[in-house]
Each structure stands twice: as C-alpha cells, then as structure tokens.
N, C-alpha and C positions, 0 to 999 in steps of 0.2 A: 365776563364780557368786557368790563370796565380794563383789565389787563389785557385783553386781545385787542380794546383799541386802542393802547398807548403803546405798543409795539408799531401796527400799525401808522400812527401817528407819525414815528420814529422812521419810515419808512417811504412813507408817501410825501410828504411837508413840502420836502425839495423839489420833488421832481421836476413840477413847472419850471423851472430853475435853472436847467440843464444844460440849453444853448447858452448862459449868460454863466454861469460857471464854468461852462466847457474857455471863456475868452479870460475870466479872470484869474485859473487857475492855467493859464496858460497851456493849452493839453490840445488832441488831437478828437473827432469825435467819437470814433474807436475806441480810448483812451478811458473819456467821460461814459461810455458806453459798459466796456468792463467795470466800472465803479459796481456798476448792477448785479453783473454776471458774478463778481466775487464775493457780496453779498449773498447772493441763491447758492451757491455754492458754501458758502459758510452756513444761510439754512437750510444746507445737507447734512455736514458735518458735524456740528456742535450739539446736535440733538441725540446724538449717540453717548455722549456724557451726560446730558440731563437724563436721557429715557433712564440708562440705570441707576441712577440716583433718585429720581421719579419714583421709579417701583419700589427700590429696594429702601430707601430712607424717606418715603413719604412726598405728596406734593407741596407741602406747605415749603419744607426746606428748601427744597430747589426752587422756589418762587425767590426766596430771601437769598439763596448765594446770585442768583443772575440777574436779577432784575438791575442791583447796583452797577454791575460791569456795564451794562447799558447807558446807565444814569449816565457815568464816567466817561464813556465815548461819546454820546450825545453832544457833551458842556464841547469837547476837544472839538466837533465837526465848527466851532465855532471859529477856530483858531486855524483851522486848513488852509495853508500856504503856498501848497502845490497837491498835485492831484497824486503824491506817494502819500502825504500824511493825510489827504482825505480817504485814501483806500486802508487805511488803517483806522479812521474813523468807523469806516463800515463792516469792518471786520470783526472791530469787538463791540459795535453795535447788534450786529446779528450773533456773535454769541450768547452775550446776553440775553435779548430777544427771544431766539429759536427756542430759547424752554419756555417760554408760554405758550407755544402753540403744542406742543407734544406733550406737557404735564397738565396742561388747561384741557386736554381731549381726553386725557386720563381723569382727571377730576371729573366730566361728564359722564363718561362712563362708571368712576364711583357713585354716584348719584340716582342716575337716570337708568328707569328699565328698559330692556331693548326695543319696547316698542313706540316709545317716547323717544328716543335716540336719535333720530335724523333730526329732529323736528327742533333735539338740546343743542345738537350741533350745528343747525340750522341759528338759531341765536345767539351762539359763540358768533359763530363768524357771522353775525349778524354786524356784531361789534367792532372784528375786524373790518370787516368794508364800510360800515358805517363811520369810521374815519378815513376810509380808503376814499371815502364819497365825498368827508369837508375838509381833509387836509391838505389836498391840491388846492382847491379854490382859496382857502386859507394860505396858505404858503405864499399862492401868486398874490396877494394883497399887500403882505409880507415885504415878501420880494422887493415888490415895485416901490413900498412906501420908506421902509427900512434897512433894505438889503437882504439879498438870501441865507448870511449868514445867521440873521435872528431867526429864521423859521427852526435853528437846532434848537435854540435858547428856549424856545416856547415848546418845542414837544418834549426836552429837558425837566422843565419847570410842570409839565400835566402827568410825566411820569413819576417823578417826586410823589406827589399830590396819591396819584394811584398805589404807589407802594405803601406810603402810611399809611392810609385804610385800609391794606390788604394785610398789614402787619398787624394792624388794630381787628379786624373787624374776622376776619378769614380763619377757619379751624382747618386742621388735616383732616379730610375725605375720604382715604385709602381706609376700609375695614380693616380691623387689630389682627382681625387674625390673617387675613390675606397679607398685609405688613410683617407679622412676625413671620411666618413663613417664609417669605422675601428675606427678610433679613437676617433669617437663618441663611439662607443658602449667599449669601455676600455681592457684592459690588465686582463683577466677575468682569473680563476683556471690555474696553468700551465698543468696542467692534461687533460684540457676540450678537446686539440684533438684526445685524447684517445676516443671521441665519436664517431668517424669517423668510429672505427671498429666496431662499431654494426651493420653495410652492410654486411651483405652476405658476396657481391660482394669483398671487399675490402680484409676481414678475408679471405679468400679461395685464393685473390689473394696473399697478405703478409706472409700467408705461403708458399704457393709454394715458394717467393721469399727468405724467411727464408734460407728453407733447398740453395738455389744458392750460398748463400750470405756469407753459412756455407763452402761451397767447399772453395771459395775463403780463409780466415781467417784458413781453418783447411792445403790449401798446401801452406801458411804461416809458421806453425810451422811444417809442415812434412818435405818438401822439404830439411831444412837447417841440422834435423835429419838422414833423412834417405840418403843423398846424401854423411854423414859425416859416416854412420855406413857401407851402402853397397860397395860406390866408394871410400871411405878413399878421399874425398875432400876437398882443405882447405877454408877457407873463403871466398876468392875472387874466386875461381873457384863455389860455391855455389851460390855468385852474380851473375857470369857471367849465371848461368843453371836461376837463377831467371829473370835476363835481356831477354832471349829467353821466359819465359815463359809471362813475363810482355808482351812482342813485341805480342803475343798472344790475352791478353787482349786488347792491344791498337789496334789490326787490329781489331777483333770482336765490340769492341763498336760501332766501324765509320761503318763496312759493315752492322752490324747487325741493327744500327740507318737508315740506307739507304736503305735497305730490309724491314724495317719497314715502312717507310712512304712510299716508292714504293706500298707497298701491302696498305695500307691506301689510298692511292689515288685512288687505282685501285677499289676498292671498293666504293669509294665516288663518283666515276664516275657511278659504277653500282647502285648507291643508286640516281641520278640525282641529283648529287651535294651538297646532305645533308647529314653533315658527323657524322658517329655514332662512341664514344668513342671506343667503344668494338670492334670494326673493326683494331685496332691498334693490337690487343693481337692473330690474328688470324697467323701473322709470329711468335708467339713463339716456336711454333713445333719445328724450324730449331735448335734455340741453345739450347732447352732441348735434342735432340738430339747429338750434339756437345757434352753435358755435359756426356751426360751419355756412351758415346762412349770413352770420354777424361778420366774418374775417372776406366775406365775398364782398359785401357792400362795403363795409372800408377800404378795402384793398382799393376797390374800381371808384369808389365815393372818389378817392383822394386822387388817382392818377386821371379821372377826366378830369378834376379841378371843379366838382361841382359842387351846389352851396354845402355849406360845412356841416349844415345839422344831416348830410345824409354819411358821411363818415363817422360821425359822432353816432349816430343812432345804431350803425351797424358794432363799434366796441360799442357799446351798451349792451347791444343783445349779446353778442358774441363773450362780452365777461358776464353775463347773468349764467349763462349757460355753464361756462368755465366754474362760475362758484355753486352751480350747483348739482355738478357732475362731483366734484371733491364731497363734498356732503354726504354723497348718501354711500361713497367709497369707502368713506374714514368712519362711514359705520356700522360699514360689512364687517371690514377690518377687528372693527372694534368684539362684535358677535363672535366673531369667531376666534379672537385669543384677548377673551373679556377679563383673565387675571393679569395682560402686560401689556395693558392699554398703552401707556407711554412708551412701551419696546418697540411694538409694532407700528407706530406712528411715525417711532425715530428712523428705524428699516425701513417705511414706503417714503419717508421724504429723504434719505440719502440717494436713492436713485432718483426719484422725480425732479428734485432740484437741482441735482450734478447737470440730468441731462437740459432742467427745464433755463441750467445757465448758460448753456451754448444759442439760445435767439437772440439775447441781447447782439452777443457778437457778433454774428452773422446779419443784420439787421442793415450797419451800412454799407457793405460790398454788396447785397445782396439788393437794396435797395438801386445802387448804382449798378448792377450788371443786367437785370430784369425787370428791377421796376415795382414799385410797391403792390401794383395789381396783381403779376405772378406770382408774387413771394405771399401775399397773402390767400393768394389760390393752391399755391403748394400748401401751405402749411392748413387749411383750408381738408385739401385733401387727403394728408396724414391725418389729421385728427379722425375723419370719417372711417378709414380704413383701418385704424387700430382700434376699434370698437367691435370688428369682429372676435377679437379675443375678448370682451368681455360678453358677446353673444353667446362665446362656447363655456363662459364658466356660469352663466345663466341656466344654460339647458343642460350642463352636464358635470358640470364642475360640486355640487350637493355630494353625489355618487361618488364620485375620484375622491374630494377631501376625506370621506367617510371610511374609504377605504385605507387611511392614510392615519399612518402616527402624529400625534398622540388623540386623535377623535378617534380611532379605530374601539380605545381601548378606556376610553375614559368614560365612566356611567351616565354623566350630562347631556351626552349625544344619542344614549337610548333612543328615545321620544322620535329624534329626525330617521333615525336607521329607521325605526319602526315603519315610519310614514311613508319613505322613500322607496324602503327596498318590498316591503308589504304591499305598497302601491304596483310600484314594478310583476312584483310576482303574482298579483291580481289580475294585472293585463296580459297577462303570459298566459295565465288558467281558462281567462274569459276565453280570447283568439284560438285556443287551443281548443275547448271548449265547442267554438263557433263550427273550425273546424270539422269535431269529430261529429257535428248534429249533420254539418253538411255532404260528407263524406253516409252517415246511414241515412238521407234522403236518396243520394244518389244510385246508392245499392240498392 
C-alpha cells in the first residue's frame, strides 16, 4: 500500500499546478495537457518490461530496479525549464512508477485467496487514492507558499523514505516453485503479454475499463482548468476541490472492493461453493452507474456555473465509481491467469491506458467546440454503452472461456466445468422432462 501511494504521490502533487506551470513553463494548454496523456501512455508501456521480470525473476527485484528510476526523475521535475524536459520528467517518472502497480497486483495475488481478492485490491488502491485524495491539496499549499517546483522535491524525499523500508522490511512473495518454473521458461519478448488480449473476454473487458480510467486522467486536467476559468480559484483552493474529490475515489475503492466480493461470495454459495471468476464483474452495474450519474452533474454543474460543490460532488461520485469498477476487473483478471498476475495486468493496462491517454487531449478542442456539458454527456454515454460487453461476459462468457485453451485442458477448471456445464445440462433434462410429462397429459 505504502508503494501504491508514493507512485501516486508522484503523480498527483502537481496537478493543482497546471494553469500556473502551463504560464511558466512557457507552453500552450494542449501542450501542458499532453504532459498527462504521455504519462498514461507510458503507464501502458513500461509495464510490459516489469510484468516479465515480475513473473519471471520475482516481485521483490522489480521493486528495487524501478522504484530508483523514479526517484531520479522526481529530483529532475524539479529543474524543468521548458515543457520538453518536463515531458521527460514524466516519462521516466512513469516508468519507474508503472511497476508498482502491475508487480504490487502480483504480490496480491501471491498472498491473497480468491475470495479475499477484491476486498486486497480494494486496499492496494486504497493507498493509491488515498494520496490521490491529500496530494493535490497538499501540492496546492505547496504551490502557493513555495512554488510548484517543491511539490517534486517532497514526493521525492517520501519515495526515498518508502523504498528503504521496502528494501529493509519486504520478502519475495512469488511461491519457489511457481518462480522456478517461470524462470525456467525465461524472460521471453516484452511484448509477449500483449497475447492476453486476443480473449474476447479480456478486449471487451479493457475497454470498458479504458473509457473509466479515461474519466479519471481527463478530471485530472479539467478540474484544475475549469475551477480556474468558472470560480476564479487559486491553487490551493483547486487542491482543496481535488482533496474532496480524491476522498471520493478513496471511499469507492474500499466500498466498491467489499460490495464486490459480498456479491462474490453470494454467488459462490449459490454455485455450492465453486467459485466462477465471472461472478466478481456481476457488481459492476453499481459504479458504471455512479460514473455515469457523476460525469452528468459535473459536465452541467460546471457549464451553468453553479455553486462549485455541485461539480465537485458529481467527480466524486463519478471517480468512486471509476475506482471501483477497476477493482473488481483486476480481479477477475487476476482468477483467471492466477500464475502471471503481473502479465495480465501489464496486457489490460497497455490498452486501457493508450486508449485512456487520448481524453487528456481531446479535453480542450472539445471543451471549446461543445462545451463541457456535452463532452461530459458523451463520454457519460460511452461509459454506459461499453458495459454491455461486460453484460455478455457475465452471462456467457464462464462457458466460452471453458471452452478455450488453456482452461479447456488444465485440471484447476474441473470444479467450474462441473458446475457450469452439469448445471446447463440439468436444465436441458428438467425442460425436456417438463415437456415429455406435458406432451403424455395431452395424449
């Protein structure tokens, strides 16, 4: 937890920041806008070199090669002279970075049994919003009293602080012999978990996650904007609107992580104790709802120009829901290829985050061509509508995976075949059954 919030830390600190670095780093809002989008894009990328070094040489390792490279970029954001070497700060900020979130899901998964699993990952990233919650408000304090360049310096100096005691204190996770096996078969294409999305299942769920993941990242750069244009706010009053909105994501993760495996268990009961991955994604309803209720009230909060807490309340709800739609994804995910935790993390966030870096961009034409009310009614919209693909892997997607390599063929999946297809072919017998009673009444 303590490493998912000094990533975070690393990530949020600035933001408040944004209009007043966009003037001193001399840049365009566009400009300062991509700083974001190259970021998410980098936590795409860079997690496809830790996932296999994750698996294959253990989490501990990859903790200790990346965390430094962060360190390193952090101290540099300090020094940003123009908005090219700050986009270089955030580049190998988020290399570093991105392996705790993909080797730190992995460790969860080492740890935690599946039916504990939302509830683990529901406390991971308790940690990550729970500075996502005080390092805007903090930053804007920062900002205004010091300059925005110290907010690097400080999440610098609390990374520090978190890597020695994670060097000191922290053992490898990964079972020996799941490790040796890995490390027989070697440190193979970084690309290779990119094969993960040729599932259905997977593509249809990593995007609906895309578009969630895009809310968060786009009332990132919106919020600091439009709270500066409609309420004339200054820095630290934008941390403080980001602090409530952060306290938002961090209540949804932990309720939404415990709503989740509530509804998981309830189901695992009704399935007599054999638990099906796909039974976790059946509470999503509740925060695509949240989201798409939350991105209506800010959109139209902000463009009638009415008081601030009704914009602010609607991100709140809209990222509660956003973190805890991710949650209980990342531990479907996780159930269903439980030996490459860290692969299949890496595979749903290179798509999620390529595509979840194109809002930033789109954020000010769009803003100026329609207006933040439509743009947050569109995007509003797609969220709700891509959730029918994770309807059909709810009700039918159990079946499809089962029939599919490597659960076709692997003993571990006995149990669900049994449940599933023995269920099926019970209600085939009964209806049949009903039938043939109704058919010799009739005669």
């Amino acid at each position: 937890m303590s490493m998912a919030t000094a990533a975070s830390l690393s990530n949020s600190i600035f933001t408040p920041s944004l209009p007043v670095m966009q003037i001193d780093l001399d840049t365009s809002q566009q400009a300062i806008n991509a700083s974001v989008s190259i970021a998410t894009f980098m936590n795409a990328l860079a997690p496809l070199l830790w996932a296999q070094l994750a698996d294959v040489r253990g989490r501990r390792i990859t903790y200790i090669l990346s965390i430094p490279i962060a360190i390193l970029a952090t101290i540099l954001g300090y020094f940003s002279k123009n908005i090219a070497m700050f986009y270089v700060t955030r580049i190998f900020q988020q290399i570093g970075m991105s392996a705790v979130l993909v080797a730190g899901s992995g460790t969860l998964s080492d740890i935690n049994p599946s039916s504990y699993r939302s509830q683990a990952l529901g406390y991971f990233y308790l940690g990550y919003q729970g500075a996502t919650t005080i390092a805007p408000a903090l930053g804007g304090v920062i900002a205004d009293s010091l300059g925005w360049r110290w907010t690097f310096i400080v999440a610098a100096v609390y990374t520090v602080a978190i890597f020695i005691a994670m060097c000191i204190f922290m053992p490898e996770t990964m079972d020996p012999v799941v490790l040796k096996a890995n490390r027989a078969k070697g440190v193979k294409n970084p690309f290779a978990p990119l094969v993960y999305n040729k599932y259905p299942f997977v593509l249809a769920l990593v995007l609906q996650i895309a578009f969630t993941v895009m809310v968060l990242y786009i009332f990132s750069v919106i919020i600091p904007r439009d709270f500066t244009r409609v309420y004339a706010f200054s820095t630290s009053q934008i941390g403080f609107v980001q602090l409530f909105v952060g306290f938002g994501f961090f209540v949804g993760t932990w309720c939404f992580g415990v709503y989740a495996d509530r509804t998981y268990g309830t189901w695992k009961a009704k399935r007599g104790g054999v638990s099906i991955p796909e039974d976790r994604l059946r509470s999503t309803w509740l925060p695509i709802l949240f989201i798409f209720a939350g991105l209506l009230v800010y959109g139209w909060g902000v463009e009638r120009a009415t008081w601030f807490g009704v914009p602010t309340l609607g991100a709140a709800v809209a990222g509660a829901g956003s973190q805890g739609f991710g949650t209980s994804c990342n531990a479907f995910l996780l159930d269903v290829f439980p030996s490459r935790g860290a692969s299949i993390i890496a595979a749903a966030n290179f798509l999620r985050f390529t595509l979840a870096a194109l809002g930033p961009l789109a954020v000010a034409s769009a803003e100026s061509t329609i207006g933040v009310g439509w743009f947050s009614t569109l995007l509003a919209g797609v969220n709700l509508a891509a959730w029918s693909g994770i309807f059909c892997i709810i009700h039918w997607g159990a079946r499809t995976r089962l029939r599919m390599e490597p659960w076709r063929s692997e003993v571990r999946w006995d149990a669900q075949r049994e449940v599933l297809f023995a269920a099926g072919a019970g209600a085939r017998r009964e209806k049949a059954g009903e039938e043939g009673s109704k058919a010799l009444l009739v005669a």
